[in-house]
Every structure is written in structure tokens, then in C-alpha cells.
N, C-alpha and C positions, 0 to 999 in steps of 0.2 A: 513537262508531262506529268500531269496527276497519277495519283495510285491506280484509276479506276480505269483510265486509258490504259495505261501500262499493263492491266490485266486484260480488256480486251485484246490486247497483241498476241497475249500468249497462245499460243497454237492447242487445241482443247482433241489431243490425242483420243480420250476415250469415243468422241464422236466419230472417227474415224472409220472409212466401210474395212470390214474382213472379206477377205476372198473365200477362206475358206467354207463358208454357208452351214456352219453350226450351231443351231439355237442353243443356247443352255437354259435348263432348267432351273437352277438355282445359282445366283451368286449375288453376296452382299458382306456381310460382317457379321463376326461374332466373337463372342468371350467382352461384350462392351459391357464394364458395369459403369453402375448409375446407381446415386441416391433419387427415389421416388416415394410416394407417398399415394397407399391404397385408399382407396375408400369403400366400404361395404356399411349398407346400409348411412346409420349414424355412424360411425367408426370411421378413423381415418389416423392409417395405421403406416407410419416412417417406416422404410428398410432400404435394402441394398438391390438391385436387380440387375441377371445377368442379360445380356440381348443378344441373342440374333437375328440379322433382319438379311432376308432374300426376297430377289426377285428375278421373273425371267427375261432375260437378253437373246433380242431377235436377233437372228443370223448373221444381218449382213453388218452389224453394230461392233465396234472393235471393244469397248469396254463401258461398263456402269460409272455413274459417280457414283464414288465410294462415300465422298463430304455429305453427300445427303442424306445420307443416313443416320451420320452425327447430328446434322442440322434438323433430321427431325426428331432424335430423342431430345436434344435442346429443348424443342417448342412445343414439345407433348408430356413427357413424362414426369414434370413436377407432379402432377397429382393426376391419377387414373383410376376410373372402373372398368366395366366391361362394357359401357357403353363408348367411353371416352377410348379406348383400346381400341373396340371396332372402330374408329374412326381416324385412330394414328394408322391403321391397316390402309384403309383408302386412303390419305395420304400418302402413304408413301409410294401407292401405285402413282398419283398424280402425280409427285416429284422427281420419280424416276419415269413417267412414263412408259410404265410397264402396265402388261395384260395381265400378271398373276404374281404372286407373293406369300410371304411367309414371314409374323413377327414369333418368335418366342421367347418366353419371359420367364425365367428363374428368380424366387426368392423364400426367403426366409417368412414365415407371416404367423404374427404373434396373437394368440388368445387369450384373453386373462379369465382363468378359472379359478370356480369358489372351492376350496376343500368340501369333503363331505359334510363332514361333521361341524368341525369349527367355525368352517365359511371362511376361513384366511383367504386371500386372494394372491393368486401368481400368474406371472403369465410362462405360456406351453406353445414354444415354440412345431413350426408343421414347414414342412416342405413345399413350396406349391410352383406347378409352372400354368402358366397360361400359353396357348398357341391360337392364333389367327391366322385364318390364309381365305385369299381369293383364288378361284380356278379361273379357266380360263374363257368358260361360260359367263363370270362374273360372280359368278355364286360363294358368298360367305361363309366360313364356316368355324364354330370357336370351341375348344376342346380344352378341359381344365382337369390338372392332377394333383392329388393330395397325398403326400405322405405323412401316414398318422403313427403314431406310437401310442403303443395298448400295452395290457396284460392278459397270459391265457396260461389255464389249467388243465394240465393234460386229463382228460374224463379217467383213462387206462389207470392210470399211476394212483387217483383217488380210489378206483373201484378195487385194485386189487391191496392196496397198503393198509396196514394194518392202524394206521395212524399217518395225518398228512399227503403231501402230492406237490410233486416238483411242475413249477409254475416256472415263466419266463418270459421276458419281455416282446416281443411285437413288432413287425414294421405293418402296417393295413395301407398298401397302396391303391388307389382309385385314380383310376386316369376314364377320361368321358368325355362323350362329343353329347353336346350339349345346346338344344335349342330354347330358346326364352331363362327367363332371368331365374339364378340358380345363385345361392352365395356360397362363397369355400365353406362357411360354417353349418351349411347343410351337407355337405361330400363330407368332412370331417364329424359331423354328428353320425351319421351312419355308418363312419368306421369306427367309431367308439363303441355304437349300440352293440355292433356284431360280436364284442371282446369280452372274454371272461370278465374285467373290471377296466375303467378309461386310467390313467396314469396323469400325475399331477406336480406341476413343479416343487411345489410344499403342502407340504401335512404333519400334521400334530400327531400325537400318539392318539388320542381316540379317531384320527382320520386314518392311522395305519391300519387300526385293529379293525376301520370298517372295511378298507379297500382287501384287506389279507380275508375275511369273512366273503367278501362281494364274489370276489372271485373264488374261492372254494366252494358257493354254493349257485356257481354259475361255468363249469368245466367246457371249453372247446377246446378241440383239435384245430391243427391250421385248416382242414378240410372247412371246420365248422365256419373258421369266418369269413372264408373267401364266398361258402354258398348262403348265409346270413345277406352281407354286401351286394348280392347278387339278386337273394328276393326284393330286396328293399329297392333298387334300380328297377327291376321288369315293372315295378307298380309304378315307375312316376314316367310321364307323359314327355317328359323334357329332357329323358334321359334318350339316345338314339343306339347308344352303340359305349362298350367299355372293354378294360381288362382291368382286374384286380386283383391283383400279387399280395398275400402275404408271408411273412418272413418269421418264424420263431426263432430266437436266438437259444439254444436250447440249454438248460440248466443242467442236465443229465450228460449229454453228447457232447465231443470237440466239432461239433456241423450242425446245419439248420434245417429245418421243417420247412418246407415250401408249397405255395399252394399256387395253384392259378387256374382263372374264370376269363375265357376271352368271349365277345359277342361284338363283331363288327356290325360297324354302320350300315343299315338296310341300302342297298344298290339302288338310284334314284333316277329315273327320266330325267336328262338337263334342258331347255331349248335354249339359242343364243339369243343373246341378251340386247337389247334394244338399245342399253346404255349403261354404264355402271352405276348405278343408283344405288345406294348407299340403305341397304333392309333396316328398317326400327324392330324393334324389338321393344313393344313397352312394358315398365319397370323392371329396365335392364340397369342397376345402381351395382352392383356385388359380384 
């Protein structure tokens, strides 16, 4: 008896009916990491990513396969955009045979920036997760968050001090639901813009003396950059829906400055879907 007989034998439990008549909403794996490789635009950019992939299990189905989830970061994730993402989405409906799902993607995603001054080059690590999901109309939907680190000067402390102004570091989160092609280094460029000065893996002393300048003669509050981050989305077209957290870690205080800006996704008419057809999106690369 071959390997391959010997596995049809085996008895495939997860197909099994349940009595009990409970659909679940979500189930699949998570905490998978994976070496994958971004690409945005020209860039194609090595990291580490965290996964997890769901999907939903009709009622009368006793369990998912679990294997196919492995099997398809396997045959997807060496190298991905957001086009190639929306498409491991639909797979995995196809593979599991599901009506609706959910991938999301944690990593690390590296920028090489130029110092002010010098121009030395480093790269500036950012936080970023990506989410994909189908509902159950069929309908797509992809949502990407950036955690940036900035600098800000408090306005208060400049205006009243008699000399100088306690400044401190930043978290500017942007989380967005997002239609047509958007690159992380556009979410992260606008949380730079909003920040007393952007922060840099390395700098020279004439890069110090400009970033310590930049930001004393550009003072926000946390208020300031959460509604900065805020104008700059209401203007773009491909923005639908956000929230943006940021965080001062404060120089003065043992606690932080917090801000937040939420604007959920406008409520949309769905009809059902004639077939799952897979939406393009063009110059969807980033």
C-alpha cells in the first residue's frame, strides 16, 4: 500500500456533519510567522510577518482544515503587494471553501531615509499591519495601519519659558480602510508631515542642530497631530474611513498625552453577488 492510499484511508474528521447547527464566524490560525518579501512600488523590501488567517464554518461542518492555511502562506507569501494579498484573500476562500474570511498581516517595514542635512542614509523602521476580508455578499475590503514615530514640541512650554521647550518622542498611528492603490510611504508620509519634526535612524551634528531647530519652530500638541493626520485623509478620495491614535511619550510627566480621531467607514447598500469575482483595482503595486 503506497503513502497516498494509506491517506485516503484515513478518516477526514473535520468534514464531519455537527448536530449542533452553529455557524462560526471566524476560525483559522494565528501568531504564524513567516519570512516574506514586500514590494511597494520599485522597492522590495525582506521582513518577518505575523499571520492570521480566518474563515467562516457553516453549521452543519464539524471543523476547517487547519493545513490549508499553512499551505497557502507556503504558495503565496514569498513575495507580496496589495494586489498579490487581495488574491491570497480569495484563495483562501477557494481552499477552504468558505463564504467569508479574514488575512491579517503584521510586520516590521523598513524606510531608508536621507538625513537633513548631510544626507547620510539609514533606514527607520514603522510598524504596519495589513487586513483583507470578504463578507458574505462577496464584497472586498483592504485596510492598512502605520505606526510612525515622530517628534513634538509642546506650543504651552515654548510660549511660557523663558528660554527653550520640552519636546518628546511620538507614536502617529494611522489605521484606514482604503480603496485603490495607496503605498505605506504615503500613510507614513502624512504622519511625518503632522509632527513638530520626522525622526531619523542617524544624524550628524549639523542634522541634530537642524531637527532640534525644526521642531522648536514648528510646536504641536498631541491634539495638533491627530487633527493635522485628519485633514490630510478628509482630502484624499481613497481614504473611506480611519482612526488615528497618537501617543507623546512625555519628557516632563511619568504618563503620556493621547489623542484620537475616529471616522468610520460610510454604511454601504450591498446586493448578492452573482459570483465571487475577484475586484481589480488598477495600479494596485504598494
Amino acid at each position: 500500500m503506497n503513502a497516498l492510499t494509506a491517506m485516503q484511508l484515513l478518516p477526514d474528521v473535520q468534514a464531519q456533519k455537527d448536530f449542533r447547527q452553529q455557524r462560526i464566524d471566524a476560525v483559522g490560525v494565528k501568531g504564524v510567522r513567516y519570512p516574506i518579501i514586500i514590494h511597494s512600488g520599485a522597492r522590495a523590501v525582506p521582513t518577518i510577518a505575523n499571520f492570521s488567517m480566518t474563515v467562516a464554518l457553516a453549521p452543519e461542518l464539524k471543523g476547517t482544515h487547519m493545513s490549508r492555511f499553512i499551505e497557502l502562506i507556503e504558495a503565496r507569501a514569498g513575495n507580496l503587494d496589495q494586489a498579490g494579498f487581495r488574491d491570497m484573500v480569495f484563495d483562501m476562500l477557494d481552499r477552504l471553501d468558505a463564504s467569508s474570511g479574514r488575512i491579517t498581516m503584521r510586520f516590521p517595514y523598513f524606510v531608508s531615509k536621507a538625513a537633513p542635512v548631510s544626507g547620510v542614509s539609514s533606514l527607520l523602521d514603522h510598524d504596519v499591519e495589513w487586513s483583507g476580508s470578504v463578507d458574505e455578499a462577496g464584497h472586498y475590503a483592504f485596510h492598512m495601519q502605520v505606526k510612525v514615530p515622530a517628534t513634538s514640541l509642546c506650543p504651552c512650554s515654548k510660549q511660557i519659558s523663558a528660554y527653550g521647550a520640552h519636546n518628546q518622542r511620538s507614536h502617529i498611528s494611522i489605521a484606514a480602510d482604503i480603496c485603490g492603490a495607496m503605498s505605506m510611504e504615503e500613510l507614513i508620509g502624512i504622519a511625518e508631515a503632522s509632527a513638530s519634526c520626522e525622526v531619523y535612524g542617524l544624524l550628524k551634528r549639523a542634522d541634530e542642530k537642524f531637527v532640534t531647530e525644526r521642531a522648536y519652530d514648528n510646536p504641536k500638541f498631541v491634539e495638533d497631530l491627530v487633527r493635522d493626520v485628519a485633514h490630510s485623509l478628509d482630502q484624499d478620495p481613497r481614504i473611506e474611513g480611519y482612526v488615528i491614535e497618537a501617543e507623546n511619550f512625555e519628557s516632563i510627566h511619568n504618563h503620556s498625552a493621547f489623542a484620537r480621531i475616529e471616522r468610520p467607514k460610510p454604511a454601504t447598500l450591498t446586493t448578492a453577488p452573482t459570483g465571487r469575482a475577484r475586484p481589480a483595482l488598477s495600479g494596485v503595486s504598494s
